[in-house]
N, C-alpha and C positions, 0 to 999 in steps of 0.2 A: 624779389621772389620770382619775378618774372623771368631775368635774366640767367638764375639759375636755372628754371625748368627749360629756355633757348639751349643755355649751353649744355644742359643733358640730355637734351633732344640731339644737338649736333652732335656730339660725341657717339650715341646710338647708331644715327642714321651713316656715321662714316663707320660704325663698327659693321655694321652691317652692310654698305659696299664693299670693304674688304673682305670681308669673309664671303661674297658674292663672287671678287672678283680671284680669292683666292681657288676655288670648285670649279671656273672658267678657268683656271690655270692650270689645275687637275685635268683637265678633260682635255685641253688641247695636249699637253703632256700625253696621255693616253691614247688619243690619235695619231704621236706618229710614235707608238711604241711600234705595230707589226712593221714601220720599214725600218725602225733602229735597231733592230733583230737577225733582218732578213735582208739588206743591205751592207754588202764588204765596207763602201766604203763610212759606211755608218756605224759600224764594228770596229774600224779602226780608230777611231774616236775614242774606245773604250780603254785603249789601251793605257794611257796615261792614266786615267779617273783609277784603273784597277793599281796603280803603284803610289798613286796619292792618297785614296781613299783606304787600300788593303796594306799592303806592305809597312804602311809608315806609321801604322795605327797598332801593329800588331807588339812593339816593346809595351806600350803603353797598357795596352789587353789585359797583356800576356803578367803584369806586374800588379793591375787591379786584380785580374783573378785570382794570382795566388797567395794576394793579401785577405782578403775575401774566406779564400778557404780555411787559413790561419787563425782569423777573428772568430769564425766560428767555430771551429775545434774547440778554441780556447774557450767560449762563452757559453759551449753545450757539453763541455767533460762533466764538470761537477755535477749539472742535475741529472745527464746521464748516470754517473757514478752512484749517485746514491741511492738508486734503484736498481742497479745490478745490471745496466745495460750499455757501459761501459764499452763492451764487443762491438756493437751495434752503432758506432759514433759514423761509419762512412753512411750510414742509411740516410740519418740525419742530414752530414754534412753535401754530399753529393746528389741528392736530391733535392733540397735548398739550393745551391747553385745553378743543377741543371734546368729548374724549372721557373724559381723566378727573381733570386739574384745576380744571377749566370743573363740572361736577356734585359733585365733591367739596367746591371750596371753597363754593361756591352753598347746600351743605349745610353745612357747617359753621358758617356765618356765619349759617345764618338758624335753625340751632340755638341757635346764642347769641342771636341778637335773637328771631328772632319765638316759637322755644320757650319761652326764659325770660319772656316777655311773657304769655304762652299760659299758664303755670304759675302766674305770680304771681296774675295776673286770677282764674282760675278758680282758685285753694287761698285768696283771698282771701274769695270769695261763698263759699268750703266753710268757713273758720272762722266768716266773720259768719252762716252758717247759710241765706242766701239759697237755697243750693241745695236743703234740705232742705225752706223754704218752696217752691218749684215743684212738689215731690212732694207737701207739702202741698196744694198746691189742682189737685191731679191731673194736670201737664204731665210729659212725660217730661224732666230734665234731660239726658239725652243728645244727643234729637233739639230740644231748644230749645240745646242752651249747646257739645255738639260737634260733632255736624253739620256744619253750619256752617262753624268754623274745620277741621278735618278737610278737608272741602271746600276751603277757600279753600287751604290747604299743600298739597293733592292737583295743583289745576289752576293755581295762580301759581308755584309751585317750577321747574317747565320753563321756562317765561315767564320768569322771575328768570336762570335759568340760561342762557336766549338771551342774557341782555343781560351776564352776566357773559364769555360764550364771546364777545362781539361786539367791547368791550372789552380783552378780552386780546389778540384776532387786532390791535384797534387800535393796543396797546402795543408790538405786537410788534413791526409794521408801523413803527411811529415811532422805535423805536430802531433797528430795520435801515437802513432808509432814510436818516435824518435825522443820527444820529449814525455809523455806520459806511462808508456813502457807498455802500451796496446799490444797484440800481437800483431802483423801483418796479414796472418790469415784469414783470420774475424774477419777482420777490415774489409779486406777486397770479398772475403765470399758474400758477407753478407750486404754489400752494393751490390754484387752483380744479382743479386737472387732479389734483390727489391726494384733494382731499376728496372722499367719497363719500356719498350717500343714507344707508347703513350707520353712514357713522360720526356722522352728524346721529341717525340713531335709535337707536344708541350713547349718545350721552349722553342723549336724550330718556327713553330707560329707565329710565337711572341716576336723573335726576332727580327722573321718576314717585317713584319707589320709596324715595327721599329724603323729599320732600315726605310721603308717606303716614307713613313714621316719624316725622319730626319730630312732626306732629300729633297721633297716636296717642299718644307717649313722654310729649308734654305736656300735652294735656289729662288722662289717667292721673292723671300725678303730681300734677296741681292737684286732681283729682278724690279722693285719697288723702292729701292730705298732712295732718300733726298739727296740732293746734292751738296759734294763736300767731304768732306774730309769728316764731322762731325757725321753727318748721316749716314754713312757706311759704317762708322762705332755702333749707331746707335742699332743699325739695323740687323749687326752679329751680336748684337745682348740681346733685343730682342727676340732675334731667330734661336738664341740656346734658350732664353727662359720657356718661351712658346713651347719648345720641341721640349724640353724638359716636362713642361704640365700636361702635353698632350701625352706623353709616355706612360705617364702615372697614370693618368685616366684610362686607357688603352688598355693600360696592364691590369688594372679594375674587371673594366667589362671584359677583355678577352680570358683573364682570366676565373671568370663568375661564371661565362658561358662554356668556355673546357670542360669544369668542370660539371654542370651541369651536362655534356655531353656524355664523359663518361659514365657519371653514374647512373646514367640513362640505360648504357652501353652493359655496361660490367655490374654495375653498383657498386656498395662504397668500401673504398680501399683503406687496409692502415697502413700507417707508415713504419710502422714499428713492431 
């Protein structure tokens, strides 16, 4: 009895140093954001992160989205149809991606590639000890090694997320149209006349706030992980489950509060 209530104590109290120490790693991160911004040679550092993290991510995207939009055409004709709003299928479909399948998936997908990438790289230079040599010869490892990638997840994750939302509106478009014999004008008039400003910075939020975790969760975990071979595994499953559950819940509250924003704003919209 005893033993169990020890080792559910230590379990707690190590759950709660790290997540102490991971807020102290948020914050030192945050203090050398203005000179990773406002520094050439700290800019140039960006450049790599934008063709690993943006470029290499974007087949990948570009293929969830317009499966995405696809699944859903298909999954919303019939009950559209049998209500005579068959017309009306882009309102559905490209509004569900713009707003929270379109930043969801965009998130989840670049948790597994670009975090697990993020983790492996950086618990890699933490076992060969590279990191510890940059504190050796006095550079900050944060503002040299996450910066940087921190950055590139912060401002290409919305970017990523256009072309995932672009994507899906396309799949959607091309199973209405092409396989169910929709007309095309429906289609697009009546997206453009429901999409609103709102729901484009709707997921542009979501995205925001994606990207910053992803970053965060991974360089972290690469920044912490055991040594070995084994603990750089363990610590890129770790950092995609983590960043996967922190997503969901994100996407929860931020999108509870959006919403309560708007209706605040406008009041309540339909969708249809």
């Amino acid at each position: 009895m005893f033993g169990w209530v020890a080792t559910l104590g230590k379990v707690s109290i190590d759950q709660l140093v790290a997540f102490g120490d991971f807020w102290q790693f948020v914050g030192r991160t945050l203090g050398w954001m203005p000179t990773g911004v406002t520094r050439w040679r700290n800019l140039r550092l960006l450049m790599p992160q934008f063709y690993e993290i943006g470029s290499r991510s974007v087949p990948v995207i570009m293929i969830t989205g317009t499966f995405v939009g696809l699944v859903l055409a298909v999954q919303a004709f019939d009950q559209l149809a049998n209500v005579g709003l068959q017309d009306r299928m882009g309102v559905l479909v490209n509004l569900s991606v713009i707003r929270e399948l379109g930043p969801v998936l965009a998130g989840v997908m670049l948790a597994g590639r670009v975090g697990g990438a993020l983790t492996a790289e950086l618990g890699t230079m933490n076992v060969t000890e590279q990191i510890d040599a940059l504190r050796a010869m006095g550079a900050d490892p944060i503002r040299y090694l996450v910066v940087p990638r921190f950055l590139a997840c912060l401002l290409l994750t919305p970017i990523l997320t256009f072309y995932c939302d672009l994507m899906g509106a396309f799949g959607g478009w091309l199973v209405t149209t092409q396989v169910f014999g929709v007309p095309s004008e429906p289609y697009i008039y009546y997206s453009a006349e429901a999409i609103q400003k709102w729901d484009l910075f709707y997921g542009f939020v979501k995205s925001l706030a994606f990207g910053g975790t992803i970053g965060w969760i991974a360089c972290y975990k690469g920044f912490t992980c055991r040594y070995g071979a084994e603990g750089v595994a363990r610590a890129c499953t770790e950092g995609f489950v983590i960043g996967f559950i922190v997503i969901l819940v994100l996407d929860f509250f931020l999108g509870l509060g959006l919403k309560g924003v708007y209706e605040a704003l406008w009041g309540f919209k339909s969708v249809l």
